[in-house]
N, C-alpha and C positions, 0 to 999 in steps of 0.2 A: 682899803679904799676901793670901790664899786669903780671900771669902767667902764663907761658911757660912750665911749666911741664907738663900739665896734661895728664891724661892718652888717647889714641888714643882711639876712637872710632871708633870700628871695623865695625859697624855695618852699618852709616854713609859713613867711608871708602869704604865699598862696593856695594851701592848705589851710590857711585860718579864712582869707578870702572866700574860700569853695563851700568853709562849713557855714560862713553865717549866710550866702548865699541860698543853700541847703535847707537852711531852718528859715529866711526869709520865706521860701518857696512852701516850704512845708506848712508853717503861718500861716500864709495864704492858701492851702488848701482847707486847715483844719479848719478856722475862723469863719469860711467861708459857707452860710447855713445852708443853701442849698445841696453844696458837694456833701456838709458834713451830714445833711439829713438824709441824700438817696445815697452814702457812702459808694458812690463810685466817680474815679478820679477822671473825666472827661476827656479833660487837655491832652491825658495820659493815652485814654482808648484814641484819641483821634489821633497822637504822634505814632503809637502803634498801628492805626490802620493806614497812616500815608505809610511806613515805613514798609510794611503787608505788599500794598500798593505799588510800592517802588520796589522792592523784592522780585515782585512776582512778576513786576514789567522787563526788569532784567533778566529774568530767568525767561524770560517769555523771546526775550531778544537772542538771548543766550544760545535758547532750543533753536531758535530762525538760525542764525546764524550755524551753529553744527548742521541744522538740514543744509543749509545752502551748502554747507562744505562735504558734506556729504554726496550730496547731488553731484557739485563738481567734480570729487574725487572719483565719482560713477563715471561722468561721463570721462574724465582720464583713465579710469581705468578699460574703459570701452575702447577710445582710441587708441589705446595699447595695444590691447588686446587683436583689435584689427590688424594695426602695424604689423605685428609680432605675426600675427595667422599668413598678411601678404607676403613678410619676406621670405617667414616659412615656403610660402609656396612659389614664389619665385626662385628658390634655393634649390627648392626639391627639379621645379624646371630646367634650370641652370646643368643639377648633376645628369638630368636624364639625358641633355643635349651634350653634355660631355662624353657620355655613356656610347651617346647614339653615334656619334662621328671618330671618337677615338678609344672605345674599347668595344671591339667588335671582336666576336669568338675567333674569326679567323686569322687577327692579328696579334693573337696569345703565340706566346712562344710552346707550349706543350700542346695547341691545337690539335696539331697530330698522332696526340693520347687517344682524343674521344673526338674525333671528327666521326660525323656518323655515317660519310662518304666515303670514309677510310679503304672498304672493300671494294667499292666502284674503281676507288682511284689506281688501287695496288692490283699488280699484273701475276698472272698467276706463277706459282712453284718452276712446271713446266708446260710448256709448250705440245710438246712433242715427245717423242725419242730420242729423235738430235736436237734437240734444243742445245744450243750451243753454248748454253748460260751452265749448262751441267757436266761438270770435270769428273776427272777418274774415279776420284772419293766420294760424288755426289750421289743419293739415292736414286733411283731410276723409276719407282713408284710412291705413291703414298695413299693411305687412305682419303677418301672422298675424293679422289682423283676419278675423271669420267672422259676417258680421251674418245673409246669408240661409243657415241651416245647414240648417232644416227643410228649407227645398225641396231645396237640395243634397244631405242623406241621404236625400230619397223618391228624388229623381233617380240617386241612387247602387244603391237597394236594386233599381229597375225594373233597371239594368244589369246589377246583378249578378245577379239572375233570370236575365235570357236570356243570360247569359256561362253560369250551370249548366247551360240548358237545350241550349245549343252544347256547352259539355265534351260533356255525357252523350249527343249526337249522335252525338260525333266516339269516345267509348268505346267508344260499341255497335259502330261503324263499326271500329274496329279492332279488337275482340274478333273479327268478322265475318273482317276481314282475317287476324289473326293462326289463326285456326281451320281458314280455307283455307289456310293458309302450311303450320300441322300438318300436316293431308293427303298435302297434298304432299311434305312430309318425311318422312313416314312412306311414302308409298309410295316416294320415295327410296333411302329406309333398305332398306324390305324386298326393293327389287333389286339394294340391293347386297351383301345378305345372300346372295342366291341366287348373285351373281355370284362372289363369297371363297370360297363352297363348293363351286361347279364348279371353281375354282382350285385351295384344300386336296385335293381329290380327283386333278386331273391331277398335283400337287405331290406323293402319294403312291403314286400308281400310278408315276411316274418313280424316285421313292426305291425301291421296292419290285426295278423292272429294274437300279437301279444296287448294291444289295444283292445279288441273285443273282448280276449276273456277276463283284462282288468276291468271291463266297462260291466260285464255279466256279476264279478268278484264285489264290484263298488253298489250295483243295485239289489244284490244279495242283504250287504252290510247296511244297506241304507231300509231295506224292509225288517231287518233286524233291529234296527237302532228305532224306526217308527213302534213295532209292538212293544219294544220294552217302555217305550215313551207314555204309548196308549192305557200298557199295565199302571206303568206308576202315577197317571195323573189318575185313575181308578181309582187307586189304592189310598190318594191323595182326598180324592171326593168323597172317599167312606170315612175314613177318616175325620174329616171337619163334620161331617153329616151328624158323626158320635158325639162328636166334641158339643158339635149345636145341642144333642138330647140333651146330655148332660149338665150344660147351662139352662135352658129352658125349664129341667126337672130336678135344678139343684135349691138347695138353701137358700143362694144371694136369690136368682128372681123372685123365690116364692118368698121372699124378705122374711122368715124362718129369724123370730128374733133369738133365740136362745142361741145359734149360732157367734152373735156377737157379745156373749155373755163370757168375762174376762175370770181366769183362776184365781188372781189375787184379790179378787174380794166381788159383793153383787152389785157396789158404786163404779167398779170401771168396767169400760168396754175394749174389744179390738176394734178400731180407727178403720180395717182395711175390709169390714165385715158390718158395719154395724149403720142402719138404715133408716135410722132417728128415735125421736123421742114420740111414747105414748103419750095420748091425750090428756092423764093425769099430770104428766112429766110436764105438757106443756102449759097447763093451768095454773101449776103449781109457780112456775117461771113468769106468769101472767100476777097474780097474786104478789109476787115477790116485787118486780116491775110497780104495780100501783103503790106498793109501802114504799118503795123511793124516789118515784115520784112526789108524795105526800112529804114527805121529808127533804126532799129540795127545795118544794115552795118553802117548807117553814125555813129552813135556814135562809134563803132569798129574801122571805119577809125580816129577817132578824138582822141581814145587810143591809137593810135600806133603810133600817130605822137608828144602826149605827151610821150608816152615812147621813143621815137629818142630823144626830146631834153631832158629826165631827163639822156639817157645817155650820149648825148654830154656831158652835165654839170659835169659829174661824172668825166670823160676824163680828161675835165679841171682843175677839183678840183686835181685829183690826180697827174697832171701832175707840179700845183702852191705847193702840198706838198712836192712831190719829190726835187725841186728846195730849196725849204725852209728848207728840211731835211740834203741837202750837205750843206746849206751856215751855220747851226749850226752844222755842223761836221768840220768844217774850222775852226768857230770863238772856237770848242772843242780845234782841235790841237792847236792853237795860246794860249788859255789859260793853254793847260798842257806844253808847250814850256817855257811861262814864270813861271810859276808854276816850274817849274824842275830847271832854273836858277835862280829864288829866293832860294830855297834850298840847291844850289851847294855854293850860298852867305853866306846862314846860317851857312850851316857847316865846311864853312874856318872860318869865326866869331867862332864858337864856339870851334872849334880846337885850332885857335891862344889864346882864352881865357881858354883855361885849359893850355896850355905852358906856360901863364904866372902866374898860380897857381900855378903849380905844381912847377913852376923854379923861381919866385920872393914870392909867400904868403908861402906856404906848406916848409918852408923850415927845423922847428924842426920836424923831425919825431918821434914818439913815438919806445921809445926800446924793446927787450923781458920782461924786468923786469918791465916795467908798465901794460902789460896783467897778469904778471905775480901773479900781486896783488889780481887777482879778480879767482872766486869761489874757496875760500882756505877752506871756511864751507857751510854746509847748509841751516841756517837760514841765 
C-alpha cells in the first residue's frame, strides 16, 4: 500500500520550479526567430553590460573612496609627523635649559680634574727660602722653580745687548767682505767676457776660411758635374742621330718586301714587318669581292621568291579557315535551334507532370494542426 501523505518536499519542489523555469526561458530564446537567426542572446549581453556597468561603477567608488583614505591618512600622517618634529624640539629645548642652569662644569664634583684655571688658581710649591709652608723633610728646590728671575732677565738683556752689538760687527764685516768678493767677481767676469770674445772672433774668422774653401770645393764639383752632363747629352745626340740613319736606310722605310716574307711557307707573313699587299694581291681580293657580291643577290633574289609563296600560302590558309569557321557557326545555330526545342519538349513534359501530381497523387494535404506538433520543446 503506496503512501500518499507524505510531507512535500520543498526543496526538490524548487528545483523542479527552477528547471521548467529554465526551459520556459530557454523556449523563449530558441523559438524566438530573431535571436534564433542573429544567434546572439540580447537580454543576455544587455544584463551583462548593466552588470559591467555596475561593477565598474563600484570599483570606480571603491578607488575614490581608498584615495580619499589615503589622502586622509597623508594628511594624519603629516600631522604626526609635525607633532612628533615640535615635541622633538621642544624636548631638545627643555634638556638644553636644564643643561644651561643646572649642570654647569663648575658645579661637577671632579671639576677640579680638568678645570682649565687649575694653575691660575693653585699657589706655588714655594714661596721663598722661609716659606713657612716648607718643614724639615721638605725639598728646598725643584725644578722649573725660578725664585731669582729679576736678576736673571737683567743678566740675560746685558747678554743679549752685546750678542747685538757682536752680530752687527760681524754684518758690517761681511757686508765688507762680501763687496770685495763682488769686485773681484766682477772684474773676473769682465775678463772673461773679453777672453769668449777673442774666442767668438777666432771661431769666426776659422768658419769664414772653412766656408770659402767649401764654396771653391762645391764650384769645382759643380763644373765637373756640368761637362760630364755636356759629354753625355753628346753621346746621347750621336747616338739617336745613328739610330735615325739606320731607320731612314733600313728595310721597314724602304718597305723592302722580302723582309716580311715568313719561313713557314710563301702564304704567311710577319704581322710586325709587313707593309701590305701588291696590286695583284689586291685585284685578286677585288675579283673575289664581285663573285660574292653576285652571289648574295642571287640568294636575296631566292629569299624573296620564297617569302611570295610562304605568303600566298598564308592567304590560302586563312581564307580555308575563314570558310571552316562560318560552316561551324551554321552547324552552332542548327544545334542551339534543336537544343532550345528539346527544352521547350522538356518543359511541357515536366509541366504536365506536376499537374498531374499535384491534381491526381498530392491530393491529402497536410493541415495547420500537423506543423503544429512540432517544436513545442527544446530538446
Amino acid at each position: 500500500m503506496y503512501k500518499l501523505d507524505l510531507p512535500i518536499d520543498y526543496k526538490e519542489a524548487a528545483a523542479i520550479e527552477r528547471r521548467k523555469n529554465m526551459e520556459e526561458q530557454r523556449k523563449s530564446r530558441i523559438f524566438n526567430s530573431k535571436t534564433r537567426i542573429i544567434g546572439v542572446d540580447v537580454q543576455a549581453l544587455e544584463h551583462q553590460a548593466k552588470d559591467r556597468a555596475t561593477m565598474e561603477d563600484l570599483e570606480r567608488k571603491r578607488e575614490a573612496a581608498f584615495a580619499a583614505d589615503a589622502v586622509r591618512h597623508d594628511k594624519i600622517a603629516d600631522l604626526l609627523n609635525k607633532r612628533q618634529e615640535n615635541d622633538m624640539r621642544e624636548l631638545n629645548k627643555a634638556v638644553n635649559e636644564f643643561r644651561l642652569l643646572h649642570q654647569q662644569p663648575d658645579n661637577r664634583r671632579e671639576f677640579d680634574l680638568y678645570d682649565p684655571d687649575y694653575l691660575k688658581k693653585d699657589k706655588p710649591g714655594r714661596v721663598s727660602d722661609d716659606d713657612p709652608r716648607c718643614g724639615i723633610a721638605s725639598l728646598q728646590k725643584f725644578d722649573g722653580e725660578d725664585l731669582n728671575n729679576k736678576a736673571r732677565t737683567k743678566f740675560q738683556q746685558e747678554q743679549l745687548r752685546e750678542w747685538a752689538e757682536q752680530q752687527k760687527h760681524e754684518r758690517d764685516q761681511a757686508k765688507k767682505n762680501q763687496d770685495q768678493a763682488d769686485r773681484l767677481h766682477d772684474l773676473k767676469m769682465r775678463e772673461l767676457d773679453e777672453r769668449a770674445m777673442e774666442l767668438q772672433k777666432a771661431e769666426e774668422d776659422c768658419r769664414k776660411a772653412i766656408n770659402h774653401a767649401q764654396t771653391d770645393y762645391n764650384q769645382a764639383l759643380a763644373r765637373e758635374q756640368a761637362e760630364k752632363k755636356r759629354l753625355a747629352s753628346q753621346q746621347e745626340q750621336d747616338d739617336n742621330n745613328t739610330e735615325i740613319a739606320n731607320h731612314v736606310f733600313g728595310d721597314i722605310l724602304t718597305e723592302n718586301p722580302s723582309v716580311a716574307q715568313s719561313a713557314f711557307g710563301p702564304h704567311r707573313v710577319i704581322t710586325d714587318r709587313w707593309k701590305g699587299m701588291s696590286p695583284e694581291q689586291i685585284a685578286d681580293i677585288k675579283r673575289t669581292q664581285e663573285l660574292q657580291r653576285k652571289e648574295k643577290e642571287r640568294l636575296k633574289q631566292e629569299e624573296e621568291l620564297r617569302d611570295k609563296e610562304w605568303e600566298r600560302q598564308r592567304i590560302a590558309n586563312a581564307r580555308a579557315a575563314l570558310l571552316l569557321e562560318r560552316e561551324q557557326d551554321r552547324q552552332k545555330k542548327d544545334l542551339d535551334k534543336q537544343q532550345a526545342n528539346e527544352n521547350k519538349r522538356l518543359s511541357s513534359e515536366q509541366k504536365n507532370h506536376l499537374d498531374f501530381m499535384n491534381k491526381e497523387v498530392y491530393t491529402n494535404r497536410p493541415s495547420a494542426a500537423y506543423f503544429q506538433q512540432w517544436n513545442t520543446t527544446t530538446r
